[in-house]
C-alpha positions in Angstrom: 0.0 0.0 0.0 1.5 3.2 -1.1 0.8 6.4 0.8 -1.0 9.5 -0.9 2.0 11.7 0.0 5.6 10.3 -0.2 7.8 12.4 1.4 11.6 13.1 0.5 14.8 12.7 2.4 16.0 16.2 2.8 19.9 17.1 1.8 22.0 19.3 -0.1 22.9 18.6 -4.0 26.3 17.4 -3.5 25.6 15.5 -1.0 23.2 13.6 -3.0 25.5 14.0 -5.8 28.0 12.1 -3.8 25.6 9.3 -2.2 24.1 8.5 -5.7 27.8 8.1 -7.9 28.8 6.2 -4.2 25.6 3.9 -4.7 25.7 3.0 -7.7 29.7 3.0 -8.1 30.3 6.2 -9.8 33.5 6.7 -9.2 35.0 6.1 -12.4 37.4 8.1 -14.0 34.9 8.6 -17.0 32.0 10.3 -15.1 32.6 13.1 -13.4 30.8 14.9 -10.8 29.8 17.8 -13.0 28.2 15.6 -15.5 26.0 13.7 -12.5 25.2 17.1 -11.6 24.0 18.7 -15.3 22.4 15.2 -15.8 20.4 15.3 -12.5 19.2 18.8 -13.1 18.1 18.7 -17.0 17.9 16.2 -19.1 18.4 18.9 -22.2 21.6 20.2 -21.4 23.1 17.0 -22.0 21.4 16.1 -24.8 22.3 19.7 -26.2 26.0 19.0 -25.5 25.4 15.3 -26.9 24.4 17.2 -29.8 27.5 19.3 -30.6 29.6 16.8 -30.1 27.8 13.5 -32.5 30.6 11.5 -32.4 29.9 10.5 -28.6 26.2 11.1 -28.7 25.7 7.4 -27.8 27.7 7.7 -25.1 27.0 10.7 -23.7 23.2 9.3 -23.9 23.9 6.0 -22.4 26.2 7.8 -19.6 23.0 10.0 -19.2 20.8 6.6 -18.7 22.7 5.3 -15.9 22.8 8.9 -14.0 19.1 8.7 -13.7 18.5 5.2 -13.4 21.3 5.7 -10.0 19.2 8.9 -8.8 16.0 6.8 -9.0 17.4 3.9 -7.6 18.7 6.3 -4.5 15.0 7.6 -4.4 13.8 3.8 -3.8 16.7 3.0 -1.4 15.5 6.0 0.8 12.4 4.5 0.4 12.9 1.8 1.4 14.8 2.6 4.6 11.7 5.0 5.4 9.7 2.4 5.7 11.1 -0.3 7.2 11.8 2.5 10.2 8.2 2.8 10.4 7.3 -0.6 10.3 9.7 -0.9 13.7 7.9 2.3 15.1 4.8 0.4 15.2 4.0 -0.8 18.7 3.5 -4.2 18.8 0.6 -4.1 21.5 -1.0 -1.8 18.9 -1.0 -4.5 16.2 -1.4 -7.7 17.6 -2.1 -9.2 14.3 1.2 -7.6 12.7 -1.1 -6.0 9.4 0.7 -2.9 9.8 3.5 -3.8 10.0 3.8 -6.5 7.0 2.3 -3.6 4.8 4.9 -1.7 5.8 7.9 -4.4 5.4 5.9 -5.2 2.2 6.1 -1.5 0.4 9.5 -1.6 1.3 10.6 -5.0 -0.3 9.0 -3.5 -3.7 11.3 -0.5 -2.8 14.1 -2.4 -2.4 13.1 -4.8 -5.6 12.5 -1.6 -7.6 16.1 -0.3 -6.2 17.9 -3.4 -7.3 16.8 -3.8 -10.5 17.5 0.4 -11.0 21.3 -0.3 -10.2 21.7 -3.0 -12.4 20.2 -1.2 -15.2 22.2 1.8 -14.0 25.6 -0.5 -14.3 24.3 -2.1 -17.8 24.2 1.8 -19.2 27.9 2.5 -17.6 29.3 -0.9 -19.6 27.1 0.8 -22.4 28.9 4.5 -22.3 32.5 2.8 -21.9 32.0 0.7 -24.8 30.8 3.8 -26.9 34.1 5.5 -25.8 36.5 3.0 -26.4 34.8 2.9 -30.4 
């Protein structure tokens, strides 16, 4: 059961910056930090620079890919956590049959289903960009 409002873990940009390329492995030489950033804020400006240079337009779309497919697998990780934290909240005397609870824990293992499957697409996209450059 998902709730009406979902709320969202509050941070600065580079630290999410920083937690996402972590996440998801990031750290490569071939994706820097300013390119997570411009990704994460609009999708246009790296399709515009994709544009001028058409040579690496695959690339630069495929390393655009895996940016948002790590920022939305960092929105279901935090998710995730959120709910499981609120499944142990609930008093057990309160919900003697556990019903609460296992929607809880159940929201959260599609969060952390969704989250899984987000980094490996996220990682299929990087293999994808690093075999565009080395072409």
């Amino acid at each position: 059961m998902t709730p009406a409002r979902i709320e969202r873990a509050e941070g600065t940009a580079g630290s999410l910056v920083l937690m996402i390329s972590l996440l998801v492995g990031l750290d490569t030489p071939y994706i820097s930090a300013g390119e997570i950033e411009t990704a994460m804020r609009s999708a246009s400006a790296v399709q515009i620079d994709a544009a001028k240079r058409p040579v690496a337009q695959g690339n630069e779309e495929a390393r655009w890919l895996a940016v948002r497919y790590a920022a939305e697998a960092e929105h279901h990780y935090l998710e995730a956590i959120r709910y499981e934290e609120r499944a142990i909240r609930i008093d057990p005397a309160k919900d003697s049959r556990g019903t609460n609870r296992n929607t809880l824990l159940s929201a959260a293992d599609f969060h952390w289903t969704r989250m899984l499957d987000l980094r490996t697409r996220a990682q299929l996209f990087r293999v994808e960009a690093d075999q565009h450059s080395l072409r």
